[in-house]
C-alpha positions as a LaTeX table, in Angstrom:
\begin{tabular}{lrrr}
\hline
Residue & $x$ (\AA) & $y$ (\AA) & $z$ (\AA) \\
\hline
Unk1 & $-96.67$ & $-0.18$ & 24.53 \\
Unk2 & $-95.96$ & 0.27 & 20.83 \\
Unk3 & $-97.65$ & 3.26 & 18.68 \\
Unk4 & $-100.68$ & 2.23 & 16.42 \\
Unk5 & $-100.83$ & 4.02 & 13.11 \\
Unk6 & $-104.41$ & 4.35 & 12.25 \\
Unk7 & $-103.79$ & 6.24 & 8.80 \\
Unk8 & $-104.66$ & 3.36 & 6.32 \\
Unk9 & $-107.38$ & 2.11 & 7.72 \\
Unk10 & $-109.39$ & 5.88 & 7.97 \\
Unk11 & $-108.39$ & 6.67 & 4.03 \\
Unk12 & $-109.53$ & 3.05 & 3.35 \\
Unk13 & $-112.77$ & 3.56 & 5.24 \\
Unk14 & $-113.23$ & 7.04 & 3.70 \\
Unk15 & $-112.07$ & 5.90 & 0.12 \\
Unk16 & $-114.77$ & 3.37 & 0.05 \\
Unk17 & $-117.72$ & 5.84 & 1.32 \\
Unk18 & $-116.63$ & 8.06 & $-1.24$ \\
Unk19 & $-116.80$ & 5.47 & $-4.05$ \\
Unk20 & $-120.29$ & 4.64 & $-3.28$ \\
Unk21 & $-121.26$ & 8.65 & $-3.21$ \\
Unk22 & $-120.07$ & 8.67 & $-7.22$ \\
Unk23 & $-122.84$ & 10.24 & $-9.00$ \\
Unk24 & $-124.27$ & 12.09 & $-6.12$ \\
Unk25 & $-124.47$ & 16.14 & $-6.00$ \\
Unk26 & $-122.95$ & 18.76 & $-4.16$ \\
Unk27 & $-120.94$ & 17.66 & $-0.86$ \\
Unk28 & $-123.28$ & 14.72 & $-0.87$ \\
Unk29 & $-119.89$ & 12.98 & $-2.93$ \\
Unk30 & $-117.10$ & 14.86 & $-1.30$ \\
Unk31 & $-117.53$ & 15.96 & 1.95 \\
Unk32 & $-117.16$ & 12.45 & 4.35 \\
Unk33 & $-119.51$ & 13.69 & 7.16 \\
Unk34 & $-122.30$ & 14.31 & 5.28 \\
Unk35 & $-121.16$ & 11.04 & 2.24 \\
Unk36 & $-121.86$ & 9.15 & 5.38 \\
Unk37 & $-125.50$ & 9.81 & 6.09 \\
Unk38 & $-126.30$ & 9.60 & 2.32 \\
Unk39 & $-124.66$ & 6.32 & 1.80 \\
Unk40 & $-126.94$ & 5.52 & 5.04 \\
Unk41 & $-130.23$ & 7.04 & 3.67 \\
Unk42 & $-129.46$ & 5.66 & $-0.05$ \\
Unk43 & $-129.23$ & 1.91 & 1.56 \\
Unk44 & $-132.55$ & 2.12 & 3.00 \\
Unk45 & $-134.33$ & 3.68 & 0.32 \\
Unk46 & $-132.54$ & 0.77 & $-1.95$ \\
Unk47 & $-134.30$ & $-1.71$ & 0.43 \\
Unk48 & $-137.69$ & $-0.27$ & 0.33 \\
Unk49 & $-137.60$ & 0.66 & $-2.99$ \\
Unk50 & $-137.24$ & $-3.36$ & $-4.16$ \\
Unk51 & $-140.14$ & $-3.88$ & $-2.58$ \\
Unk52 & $-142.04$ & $-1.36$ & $-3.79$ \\
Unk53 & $-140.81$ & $-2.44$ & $-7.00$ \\
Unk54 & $-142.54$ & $-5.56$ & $-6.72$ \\
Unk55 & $-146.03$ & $-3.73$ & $-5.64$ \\
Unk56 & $-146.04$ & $-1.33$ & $-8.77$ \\
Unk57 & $-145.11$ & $-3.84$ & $-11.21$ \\
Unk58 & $-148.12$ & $-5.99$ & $-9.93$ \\
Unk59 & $-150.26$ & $-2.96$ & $-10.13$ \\
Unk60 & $-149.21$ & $-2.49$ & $-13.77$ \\
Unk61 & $-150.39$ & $-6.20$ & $-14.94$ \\
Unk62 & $-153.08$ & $-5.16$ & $-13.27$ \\
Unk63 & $-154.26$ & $-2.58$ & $-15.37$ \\
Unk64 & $-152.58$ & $-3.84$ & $-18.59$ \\
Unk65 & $-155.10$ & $-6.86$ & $-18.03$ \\
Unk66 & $-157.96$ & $-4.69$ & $-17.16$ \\
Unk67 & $-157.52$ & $-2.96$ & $-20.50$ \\
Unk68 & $-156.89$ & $-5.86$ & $-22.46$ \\
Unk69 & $-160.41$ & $-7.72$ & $-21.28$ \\
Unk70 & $-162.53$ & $-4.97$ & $-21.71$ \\
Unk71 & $-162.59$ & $-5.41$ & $-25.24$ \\
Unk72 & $-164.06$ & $-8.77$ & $-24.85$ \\
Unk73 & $-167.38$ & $-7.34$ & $-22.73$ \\
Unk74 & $-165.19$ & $-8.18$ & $-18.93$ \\
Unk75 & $-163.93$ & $-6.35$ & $-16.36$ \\
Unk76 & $-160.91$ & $-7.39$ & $-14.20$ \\
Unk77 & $-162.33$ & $-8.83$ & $-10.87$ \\
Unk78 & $-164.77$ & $-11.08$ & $-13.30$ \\
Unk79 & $-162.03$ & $-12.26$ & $-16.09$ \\
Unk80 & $-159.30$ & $-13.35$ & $-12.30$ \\
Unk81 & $-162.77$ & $-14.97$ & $-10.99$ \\
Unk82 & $-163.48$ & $-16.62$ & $-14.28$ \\
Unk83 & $-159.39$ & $-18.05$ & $-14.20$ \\
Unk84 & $-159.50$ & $-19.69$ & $-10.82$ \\
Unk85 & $-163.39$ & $-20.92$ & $-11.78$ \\
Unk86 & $-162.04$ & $-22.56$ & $-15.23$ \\
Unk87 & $-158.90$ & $-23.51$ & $-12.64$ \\
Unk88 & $-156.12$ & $-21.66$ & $-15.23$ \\
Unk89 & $-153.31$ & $-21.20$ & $-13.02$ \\
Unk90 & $-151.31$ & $-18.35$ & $-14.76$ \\
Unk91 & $-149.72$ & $-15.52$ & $-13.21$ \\
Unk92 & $-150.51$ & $-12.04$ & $-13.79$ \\
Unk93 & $-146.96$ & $-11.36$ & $-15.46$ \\
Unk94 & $-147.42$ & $-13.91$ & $-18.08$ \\
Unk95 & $-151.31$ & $-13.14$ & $-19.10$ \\
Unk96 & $-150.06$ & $-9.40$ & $-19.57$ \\
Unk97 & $-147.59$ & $-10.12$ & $-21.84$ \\
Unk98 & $-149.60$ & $-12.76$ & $-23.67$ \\
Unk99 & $-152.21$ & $-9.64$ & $-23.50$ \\
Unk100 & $-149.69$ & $-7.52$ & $-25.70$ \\
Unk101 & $-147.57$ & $-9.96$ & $-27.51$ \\
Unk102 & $-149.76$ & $-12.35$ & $-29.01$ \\
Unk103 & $-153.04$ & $-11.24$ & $-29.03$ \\
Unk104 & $-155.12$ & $-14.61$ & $-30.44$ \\
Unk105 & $-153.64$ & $-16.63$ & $-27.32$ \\
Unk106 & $-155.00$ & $-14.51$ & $-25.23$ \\
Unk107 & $-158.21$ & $-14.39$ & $-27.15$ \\
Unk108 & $-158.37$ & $-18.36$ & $-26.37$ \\
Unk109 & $-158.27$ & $-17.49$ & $-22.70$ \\
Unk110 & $-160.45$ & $-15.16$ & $-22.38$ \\
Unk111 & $-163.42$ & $-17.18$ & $-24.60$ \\
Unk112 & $-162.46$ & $-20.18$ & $-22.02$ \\
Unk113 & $-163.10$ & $-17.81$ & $-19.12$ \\
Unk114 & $-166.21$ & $-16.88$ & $-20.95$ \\
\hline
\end{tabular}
């Protein structure tokens, strides 16, 4: 049976864990054993953390909208209810920015939730 040389294939493996450790500190980007179990952990957290992305960003528009309609006399949970009654289907992202970037459009909504 002929020999296998396994040599390229372990650097190649190791060389690419240790790419994706670049930035991280102390044997976290040198040391392969423990590059490993970061790599792992960083992965994950990626994962979750797009999620949780989502959540927070939602939670923002929340409170940017909250802000922006209590100068016209409404709360939050009245100005959403006063949306879906008047049936304006716009997203929170969008009446956020319309909040901050062009403040008389957003007037208009908010006197037609009214």
């Amino acid at each position: 049976m002929p020999r296998v040389k396994r040599g390229v294939m372990h650097s190649k493996r190791r060389k690419n864990v240790l790419k994706q450790t670049k930035g991280f500190r102390w044997g976290r980007k040198k040391l392969i054993k423990v590059a490993k179990t970061a790599v792992l952990k960083a992965g994950a957290y990626a994962y979750r953390d797009r999620r949780a992305k989502k959540r927070s960003a939602r939670a923002l528009w929340q409170v940017q909208l909250n802000a922006a309609v209590r100068e016209y006399g409404l709360s939050y949970s009245k100005f959403i209810a006063g949306l879906k009654k008047a049936k304006i289907e716009m997203d929170r992202k969008v009446l956020a920015s319309l909040a901050q970037k062009h403040p008389a459009v957003f007037a208009k909504i908010v006197e037609k939730v009214k």
